[in-house]
Residue, then its C-alpha position, 0 to 999 in steps of 0.5 A: x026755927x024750921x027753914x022755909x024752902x021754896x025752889x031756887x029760881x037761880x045759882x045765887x038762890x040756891x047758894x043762899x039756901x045751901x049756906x042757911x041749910x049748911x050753917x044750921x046742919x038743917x037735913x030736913x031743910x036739905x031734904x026739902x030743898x033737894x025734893x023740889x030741886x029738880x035734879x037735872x039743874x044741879x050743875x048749873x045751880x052749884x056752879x063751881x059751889x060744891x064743897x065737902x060739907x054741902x056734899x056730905x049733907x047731901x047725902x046725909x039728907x038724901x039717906x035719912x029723908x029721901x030714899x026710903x020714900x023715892x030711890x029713883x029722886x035720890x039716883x037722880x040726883x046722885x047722877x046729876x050731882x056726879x056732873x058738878x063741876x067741882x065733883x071731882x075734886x071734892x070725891x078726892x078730899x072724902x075721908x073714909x068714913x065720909x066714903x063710907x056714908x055715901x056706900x051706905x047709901x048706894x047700899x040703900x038704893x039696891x035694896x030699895x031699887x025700883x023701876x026709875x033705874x037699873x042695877x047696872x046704872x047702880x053699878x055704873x053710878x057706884x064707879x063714878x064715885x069710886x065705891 
């Protein structure tokens, strides 16, 4: 069954919906979520919630729903998710194809690049997650 997703008012919300998404492997479902998410809250509604697979699907949902339609949502998000705090820890942990999902797309977002930002904020952004 399809998950019904509506905008997480809260972290617990948000994990709730994370951990549905997650254990289904649900992209589409990731994809909605993160559509009516507004970036910015990411780090408050992760929390210290971020691990590798949440943030493998991320980015697999981002690059099959979202950046073919709206690049600058998905730099956004990849900014804001740049900011959670277990960020870090969980960049550290990637295996080098897991790397190599999230240089794909980066590769998007140049090619799809569009006035919500700058090569150079590509750039800048692309060190941030040591690509």
């Amino acid at each position: 069954k399809k998950l019904h997703i509506s905008e997480p008012s809260n972290a617990y919300d948000f994990g709730q919906i994370i951990n549905a998404v997650n254990s289904n492997k649900d992209k589409a479902a990731c994809a909605d979520l993160l559509t009516i998410t507004d970036p910015k809250k990411l780090p408050v509604l992760l929390s210290n919630k971020l691990e590798g697979e949440m943030f493998l699907i991320f980015i697999q949902s981002l690059e099959y729903y979202i950046v073919g339609k709206d690049p600058g949502l998905v730099y956004q998000h990849l900014f804001y998710l740049s900011k959670v705090e277990r960020f870090k820890v969980v960049l550290a942990l990637l295996s080098k194809n897991e790397k190599n999902q999230v240089q794909q797309l980066f590769d998007l977002l140049s090619e799809n690049q569009n006035n919500q930002y700058s090569l150079e904020d590509l750039e800048s952004l692309k060190k941030v997650y040591e690509l």
